[in-house]
Backbone as CSV, one residue per row, in Angstrom:
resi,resn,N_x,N_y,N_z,CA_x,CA_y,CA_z,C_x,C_y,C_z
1,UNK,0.836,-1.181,0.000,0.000,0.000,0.000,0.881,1.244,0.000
2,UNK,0.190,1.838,-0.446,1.171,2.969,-0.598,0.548,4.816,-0.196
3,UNK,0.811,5.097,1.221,0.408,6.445,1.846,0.473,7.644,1.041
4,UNK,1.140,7.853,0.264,1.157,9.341,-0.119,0.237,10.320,-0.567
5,UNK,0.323,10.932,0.699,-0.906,12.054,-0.230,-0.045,13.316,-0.268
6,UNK,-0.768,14.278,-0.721,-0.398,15.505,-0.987,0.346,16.315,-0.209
7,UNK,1.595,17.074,-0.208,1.615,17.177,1.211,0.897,18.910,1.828
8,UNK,0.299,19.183,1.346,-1.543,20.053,1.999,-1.981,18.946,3.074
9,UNK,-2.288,18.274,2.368,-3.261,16.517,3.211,-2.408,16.034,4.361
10,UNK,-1.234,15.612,3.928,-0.283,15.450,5.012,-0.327,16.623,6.241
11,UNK,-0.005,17.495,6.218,-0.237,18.880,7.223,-1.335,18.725,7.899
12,UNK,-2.179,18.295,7.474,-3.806,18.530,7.511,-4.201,17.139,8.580
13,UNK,-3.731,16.619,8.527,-3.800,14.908,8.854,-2.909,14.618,10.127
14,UNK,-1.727,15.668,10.241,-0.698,15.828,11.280,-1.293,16.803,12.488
15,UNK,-2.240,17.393,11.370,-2.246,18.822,12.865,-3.531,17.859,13.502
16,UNK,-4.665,17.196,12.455,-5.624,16.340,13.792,-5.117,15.631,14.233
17,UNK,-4.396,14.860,13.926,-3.862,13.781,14.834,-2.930,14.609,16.188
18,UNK,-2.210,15.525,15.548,-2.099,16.101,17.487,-3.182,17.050,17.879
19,UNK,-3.765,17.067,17.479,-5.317,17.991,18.358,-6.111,16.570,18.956
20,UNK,-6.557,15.461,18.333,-6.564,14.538,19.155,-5.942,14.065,19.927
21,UNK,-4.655,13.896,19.795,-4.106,14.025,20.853,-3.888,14.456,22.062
22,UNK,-3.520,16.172,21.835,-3.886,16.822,22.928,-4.852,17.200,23.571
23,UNK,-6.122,16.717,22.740,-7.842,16.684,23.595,-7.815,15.741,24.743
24,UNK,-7.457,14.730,23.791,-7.255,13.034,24.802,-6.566,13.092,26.062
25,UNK,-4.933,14.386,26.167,-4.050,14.474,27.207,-5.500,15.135,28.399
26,UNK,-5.930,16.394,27.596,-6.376,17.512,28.509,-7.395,17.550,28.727
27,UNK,-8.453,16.708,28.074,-9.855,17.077,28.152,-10.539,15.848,28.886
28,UNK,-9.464,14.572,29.107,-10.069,13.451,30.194,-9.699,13.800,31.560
29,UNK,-10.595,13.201,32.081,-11.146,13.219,33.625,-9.814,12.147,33.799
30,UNK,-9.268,13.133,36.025,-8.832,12.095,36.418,-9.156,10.671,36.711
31,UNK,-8.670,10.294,37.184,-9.555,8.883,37.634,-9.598,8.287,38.677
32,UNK,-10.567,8.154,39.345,-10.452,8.172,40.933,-10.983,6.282,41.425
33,UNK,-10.152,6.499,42.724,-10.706,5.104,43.372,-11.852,4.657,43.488
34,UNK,-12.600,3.234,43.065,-13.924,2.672,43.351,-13.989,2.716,44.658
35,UNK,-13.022,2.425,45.339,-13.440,2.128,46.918,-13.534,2.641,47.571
36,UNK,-14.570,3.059,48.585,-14.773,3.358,49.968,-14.825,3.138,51.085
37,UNK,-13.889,3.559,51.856,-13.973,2.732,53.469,-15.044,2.074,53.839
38,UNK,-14.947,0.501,54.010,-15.797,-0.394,54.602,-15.667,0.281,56.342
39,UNK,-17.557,0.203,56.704,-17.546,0.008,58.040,-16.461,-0.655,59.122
40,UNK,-16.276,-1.926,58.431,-15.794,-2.880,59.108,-14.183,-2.929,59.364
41,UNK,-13.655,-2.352,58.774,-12.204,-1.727,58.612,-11.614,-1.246,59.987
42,UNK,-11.010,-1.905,60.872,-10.377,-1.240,61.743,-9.859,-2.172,62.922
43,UNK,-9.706,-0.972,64.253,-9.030,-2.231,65.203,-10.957,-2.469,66.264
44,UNK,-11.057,-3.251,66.327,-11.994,-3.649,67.503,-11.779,-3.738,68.628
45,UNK,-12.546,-4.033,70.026,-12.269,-4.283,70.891,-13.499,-5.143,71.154
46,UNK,-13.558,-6.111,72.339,-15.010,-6.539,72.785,-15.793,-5.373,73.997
47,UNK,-16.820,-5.635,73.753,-17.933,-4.223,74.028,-17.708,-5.076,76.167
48,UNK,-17.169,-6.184,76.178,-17.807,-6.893,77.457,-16.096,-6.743,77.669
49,UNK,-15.664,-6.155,78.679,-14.583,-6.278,79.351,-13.834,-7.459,79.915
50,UNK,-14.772,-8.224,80.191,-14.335,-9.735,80.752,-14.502,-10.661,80.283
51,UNK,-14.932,-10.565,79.171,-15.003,-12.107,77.939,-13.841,-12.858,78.641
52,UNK,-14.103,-14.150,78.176,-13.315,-15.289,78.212,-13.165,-15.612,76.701
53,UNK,-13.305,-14.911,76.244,-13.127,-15.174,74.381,-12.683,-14.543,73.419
54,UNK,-12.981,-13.828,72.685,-11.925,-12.975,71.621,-12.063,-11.467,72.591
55,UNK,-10.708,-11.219,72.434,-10.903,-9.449,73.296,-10.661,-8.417,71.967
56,UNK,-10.141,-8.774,70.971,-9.882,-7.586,69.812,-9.194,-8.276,68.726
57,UNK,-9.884,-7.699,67.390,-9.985,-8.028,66.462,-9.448,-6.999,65.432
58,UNK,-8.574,-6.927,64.870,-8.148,-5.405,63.768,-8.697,-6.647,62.359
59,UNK,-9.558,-5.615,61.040,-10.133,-6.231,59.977,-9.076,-4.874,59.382
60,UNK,-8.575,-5.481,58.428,-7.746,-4.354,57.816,-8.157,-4.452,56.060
61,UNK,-8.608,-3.591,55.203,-9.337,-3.543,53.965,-8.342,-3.356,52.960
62,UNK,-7.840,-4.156,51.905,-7.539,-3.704,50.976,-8.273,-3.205,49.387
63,UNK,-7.890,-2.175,48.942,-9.047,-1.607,47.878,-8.119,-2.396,46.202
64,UNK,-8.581,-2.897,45.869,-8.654,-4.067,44.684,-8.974,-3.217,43.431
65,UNK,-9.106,-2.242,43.089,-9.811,-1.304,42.149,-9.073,-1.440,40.978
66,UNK,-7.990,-2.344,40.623,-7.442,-2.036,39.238,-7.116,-3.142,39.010
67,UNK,-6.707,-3.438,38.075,-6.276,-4.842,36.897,-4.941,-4.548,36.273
68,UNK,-4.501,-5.975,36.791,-3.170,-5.935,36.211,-2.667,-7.199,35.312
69,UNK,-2.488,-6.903,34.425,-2.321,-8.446,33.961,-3.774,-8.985,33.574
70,UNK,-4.242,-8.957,33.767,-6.138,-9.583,34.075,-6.007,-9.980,35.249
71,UNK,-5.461,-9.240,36.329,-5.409,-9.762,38.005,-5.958,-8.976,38.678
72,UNK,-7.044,-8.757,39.804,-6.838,-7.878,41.020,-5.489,-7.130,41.143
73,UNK,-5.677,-6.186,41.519,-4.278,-5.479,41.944,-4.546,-4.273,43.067
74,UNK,-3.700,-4.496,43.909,-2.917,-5.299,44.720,-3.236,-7.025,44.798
75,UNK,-2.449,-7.687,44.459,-2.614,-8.950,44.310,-3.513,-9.548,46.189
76,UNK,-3.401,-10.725,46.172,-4.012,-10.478,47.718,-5.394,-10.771,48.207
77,UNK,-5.395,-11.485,49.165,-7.317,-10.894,49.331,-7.438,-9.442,49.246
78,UNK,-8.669,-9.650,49.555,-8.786,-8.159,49.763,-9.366,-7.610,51.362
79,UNK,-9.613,-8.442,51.975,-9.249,-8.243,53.596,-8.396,-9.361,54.158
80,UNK,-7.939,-8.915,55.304,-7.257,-9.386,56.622,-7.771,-9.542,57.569
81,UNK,-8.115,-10.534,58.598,-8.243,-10.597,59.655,-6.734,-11.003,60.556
82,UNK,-7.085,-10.243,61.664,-6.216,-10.450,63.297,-6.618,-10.587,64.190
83,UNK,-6.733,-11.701,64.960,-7.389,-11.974,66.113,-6.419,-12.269,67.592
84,UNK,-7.010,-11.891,69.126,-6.558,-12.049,70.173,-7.441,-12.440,70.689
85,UNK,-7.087,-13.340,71.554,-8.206,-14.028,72.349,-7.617,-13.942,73.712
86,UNK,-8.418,-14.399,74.964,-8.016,-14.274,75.859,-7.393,-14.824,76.572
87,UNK,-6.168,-14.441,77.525,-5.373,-15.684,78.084,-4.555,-14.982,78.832
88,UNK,-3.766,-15.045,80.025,-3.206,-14.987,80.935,-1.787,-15.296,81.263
89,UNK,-0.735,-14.326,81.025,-1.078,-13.001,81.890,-1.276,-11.561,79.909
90,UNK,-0.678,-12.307,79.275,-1.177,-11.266,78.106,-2.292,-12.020,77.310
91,UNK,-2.921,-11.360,76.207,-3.769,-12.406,75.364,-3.372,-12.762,74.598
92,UNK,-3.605,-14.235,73.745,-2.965,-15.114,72.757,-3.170,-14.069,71.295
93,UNK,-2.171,-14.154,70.671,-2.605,-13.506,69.258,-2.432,-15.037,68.072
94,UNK,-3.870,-14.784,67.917,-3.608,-15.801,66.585,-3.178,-15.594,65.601
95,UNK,-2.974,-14.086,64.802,-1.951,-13.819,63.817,-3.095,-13.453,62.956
96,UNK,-2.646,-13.236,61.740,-3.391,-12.460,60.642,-3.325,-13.282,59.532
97,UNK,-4.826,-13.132,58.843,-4.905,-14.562,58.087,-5.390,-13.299,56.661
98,UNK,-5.649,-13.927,55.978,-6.684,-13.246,54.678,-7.904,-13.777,54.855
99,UNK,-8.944,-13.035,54.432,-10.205,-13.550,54.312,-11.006,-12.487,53.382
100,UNK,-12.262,-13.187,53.332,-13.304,-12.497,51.442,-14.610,-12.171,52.412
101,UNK,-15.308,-11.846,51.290,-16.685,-11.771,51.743,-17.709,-12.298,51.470
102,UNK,-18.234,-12.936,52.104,-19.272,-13.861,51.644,-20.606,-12.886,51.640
103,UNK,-21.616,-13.046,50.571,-22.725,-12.493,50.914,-23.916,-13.475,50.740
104,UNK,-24.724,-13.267,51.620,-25.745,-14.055,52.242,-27.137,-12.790,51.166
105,UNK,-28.448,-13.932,51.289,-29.150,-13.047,50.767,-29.749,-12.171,51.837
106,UNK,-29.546,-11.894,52.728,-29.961,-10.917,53.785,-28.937,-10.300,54.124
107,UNK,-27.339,-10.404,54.291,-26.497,-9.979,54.708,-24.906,-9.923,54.382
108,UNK,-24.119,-9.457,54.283,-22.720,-9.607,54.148,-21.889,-10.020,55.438
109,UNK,-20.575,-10.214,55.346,-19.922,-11.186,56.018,-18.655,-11.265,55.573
110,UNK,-17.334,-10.511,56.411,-15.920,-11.009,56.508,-15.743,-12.532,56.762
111,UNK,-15.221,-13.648,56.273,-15.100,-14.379,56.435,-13.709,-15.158,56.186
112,UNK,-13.390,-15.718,56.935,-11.454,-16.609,57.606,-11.719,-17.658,58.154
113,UNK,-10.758,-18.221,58.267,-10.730,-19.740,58.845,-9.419,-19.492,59.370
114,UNK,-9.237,-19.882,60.347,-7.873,-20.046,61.555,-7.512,-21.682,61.684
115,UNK,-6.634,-22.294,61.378,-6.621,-23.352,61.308,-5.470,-23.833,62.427
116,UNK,-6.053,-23.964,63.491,-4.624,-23.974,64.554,-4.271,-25.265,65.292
117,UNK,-4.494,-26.259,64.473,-3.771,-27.309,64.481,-4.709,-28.452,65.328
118,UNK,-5.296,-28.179,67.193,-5.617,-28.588,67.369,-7.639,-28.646,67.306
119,UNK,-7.771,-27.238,66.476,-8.985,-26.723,66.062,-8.710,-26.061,64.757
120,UNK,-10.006,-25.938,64.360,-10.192,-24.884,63.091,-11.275,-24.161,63.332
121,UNK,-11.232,-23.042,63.185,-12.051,-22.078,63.774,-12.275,-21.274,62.001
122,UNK,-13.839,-21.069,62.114,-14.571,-20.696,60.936,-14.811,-19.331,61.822
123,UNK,-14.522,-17.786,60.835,-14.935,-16.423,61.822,-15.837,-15.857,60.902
124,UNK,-16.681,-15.052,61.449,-17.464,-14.020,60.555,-17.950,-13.062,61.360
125,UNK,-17.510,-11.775,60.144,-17.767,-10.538,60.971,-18.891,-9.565,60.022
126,UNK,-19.608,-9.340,60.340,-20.159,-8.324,59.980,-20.589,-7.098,61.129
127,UNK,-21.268,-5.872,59.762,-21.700,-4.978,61.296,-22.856,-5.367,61.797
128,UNK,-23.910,-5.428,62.946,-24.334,-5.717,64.241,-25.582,-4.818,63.088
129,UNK,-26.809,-5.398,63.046,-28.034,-5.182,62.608,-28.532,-4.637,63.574
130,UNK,-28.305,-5.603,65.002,-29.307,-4.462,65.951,-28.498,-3.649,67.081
131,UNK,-27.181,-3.995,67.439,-26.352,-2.761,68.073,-25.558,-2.052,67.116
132,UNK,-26.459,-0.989,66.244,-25.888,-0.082,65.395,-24.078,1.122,65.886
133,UNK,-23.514,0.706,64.948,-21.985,0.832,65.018,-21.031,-0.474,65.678
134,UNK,-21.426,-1.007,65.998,-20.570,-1.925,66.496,-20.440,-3.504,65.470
135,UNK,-19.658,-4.350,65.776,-19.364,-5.174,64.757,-19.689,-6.820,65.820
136,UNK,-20.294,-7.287,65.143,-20.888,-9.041,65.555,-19.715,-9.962,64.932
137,UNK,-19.743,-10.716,65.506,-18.692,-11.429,65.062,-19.214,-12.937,65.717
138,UNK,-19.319,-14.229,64.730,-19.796,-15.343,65.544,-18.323,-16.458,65.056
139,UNK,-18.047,-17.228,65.706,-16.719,-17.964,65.641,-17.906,-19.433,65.605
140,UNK,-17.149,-20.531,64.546,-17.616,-21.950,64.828,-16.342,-22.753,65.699
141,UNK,-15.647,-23.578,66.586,-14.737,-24.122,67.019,-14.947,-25.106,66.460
142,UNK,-13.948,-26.302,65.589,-13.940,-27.296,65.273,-13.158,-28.396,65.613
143,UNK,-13.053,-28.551,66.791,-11.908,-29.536,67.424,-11.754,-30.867,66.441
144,UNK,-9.998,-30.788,66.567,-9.771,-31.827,65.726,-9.837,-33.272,66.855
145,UNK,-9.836,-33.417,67.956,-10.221,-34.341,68.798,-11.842,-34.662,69.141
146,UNK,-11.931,-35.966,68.073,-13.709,-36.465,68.177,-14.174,-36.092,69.631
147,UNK,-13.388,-36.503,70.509,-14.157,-36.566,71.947,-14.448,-35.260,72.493
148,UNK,-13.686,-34.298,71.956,-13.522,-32.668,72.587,-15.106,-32.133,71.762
149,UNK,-16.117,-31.792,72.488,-17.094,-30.962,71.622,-16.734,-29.440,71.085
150,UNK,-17.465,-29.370,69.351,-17.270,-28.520,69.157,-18.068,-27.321,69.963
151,UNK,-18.123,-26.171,69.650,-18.715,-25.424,70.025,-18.904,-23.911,69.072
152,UNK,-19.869,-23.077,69.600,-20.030,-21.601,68.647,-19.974,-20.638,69.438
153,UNK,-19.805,-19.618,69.309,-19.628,-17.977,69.793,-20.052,-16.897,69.211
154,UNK,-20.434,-15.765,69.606,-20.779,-14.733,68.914,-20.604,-13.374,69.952
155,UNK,-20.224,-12.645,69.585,-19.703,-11.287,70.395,-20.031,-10.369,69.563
156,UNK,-19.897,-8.918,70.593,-20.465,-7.724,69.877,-18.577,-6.952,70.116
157,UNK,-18.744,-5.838,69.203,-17.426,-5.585,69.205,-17.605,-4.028,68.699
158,UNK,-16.311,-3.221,69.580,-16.591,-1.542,69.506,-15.234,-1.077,68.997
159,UNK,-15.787,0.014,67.780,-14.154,0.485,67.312,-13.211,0.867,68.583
160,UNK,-12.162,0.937,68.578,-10.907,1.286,69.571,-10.617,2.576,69.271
């Protein structure tokens, strides 16, 4: 094939192509983050001072808003859980896991699994439907010893 045009046409063909250009630099919008701070984002505490069970919980949010590769990016879940539970003379920290969100047809839900060898513990957090601001959180215990019963939990929980 062969381009040549006139060179009038040529000139003509150079100056739109940089006026499109420079429309395209100057006349698009920045581009801003999808995400907005989740409720659930932060450090917790338990609302009950003397639990015998989880005392504080940090849910830490990562915002996923771009594609890389055809990937999420920041690679990653896109939350964290950290849990402490209670124990004597400091409280146990179970460490920080990743976890997603499950949604229920009535509700949403942080959700992790702690897998600590002699249990596995299923967590879910959402915010508290009927103590507005605060965060519910129900734990399943799954003892890996048949004879040990499992058991469930559920706590209310207040930003720190």
């Amino acid at each position: 094939m062969n381009f040549n045009f006139p060179p009038s046409r040529s000139i003509k063909l150079v100056a739109l192509l940089l006026m499109v250009s420079l429309a395209t630099v100057f006349l698009t919008e920045p581009a801003f983050s999808l995400c907005a701070d989740p409720p659930e984002d932060g450090n917790w505490v338990n609302t009950d001072p003397n639990t015998r069970g989880i005392t504080k919980i940090n849910l830490r949010f990562v915002c996923q808003d771009q594609i890389l590769n055809g990937e999420l990016y920041p690679p990653g879940p896109p939350w964290y859980m950290h849990i402490w539970g209670k124990c004597h003379p400091n409280d146990c920290d179970w460490g920080e896991v990743g976890a997603r969100e499950v949604n229920t047809s009535t509700r949403d839900f942080i959700y992790t699994v702690y897998r600590q060898g002699f249990a596995t513990r299923y967590v879910y957090a959402s915010m508290s439907i009927y103590r507005p601001g605060q965060l519910w959180v129900y734990i399943w215990t799954d003892f890996a010893d048949p004879n040990r019963p499992d058991y469930e939990m559920h706590n209310w929980f207040r930003l720190q």
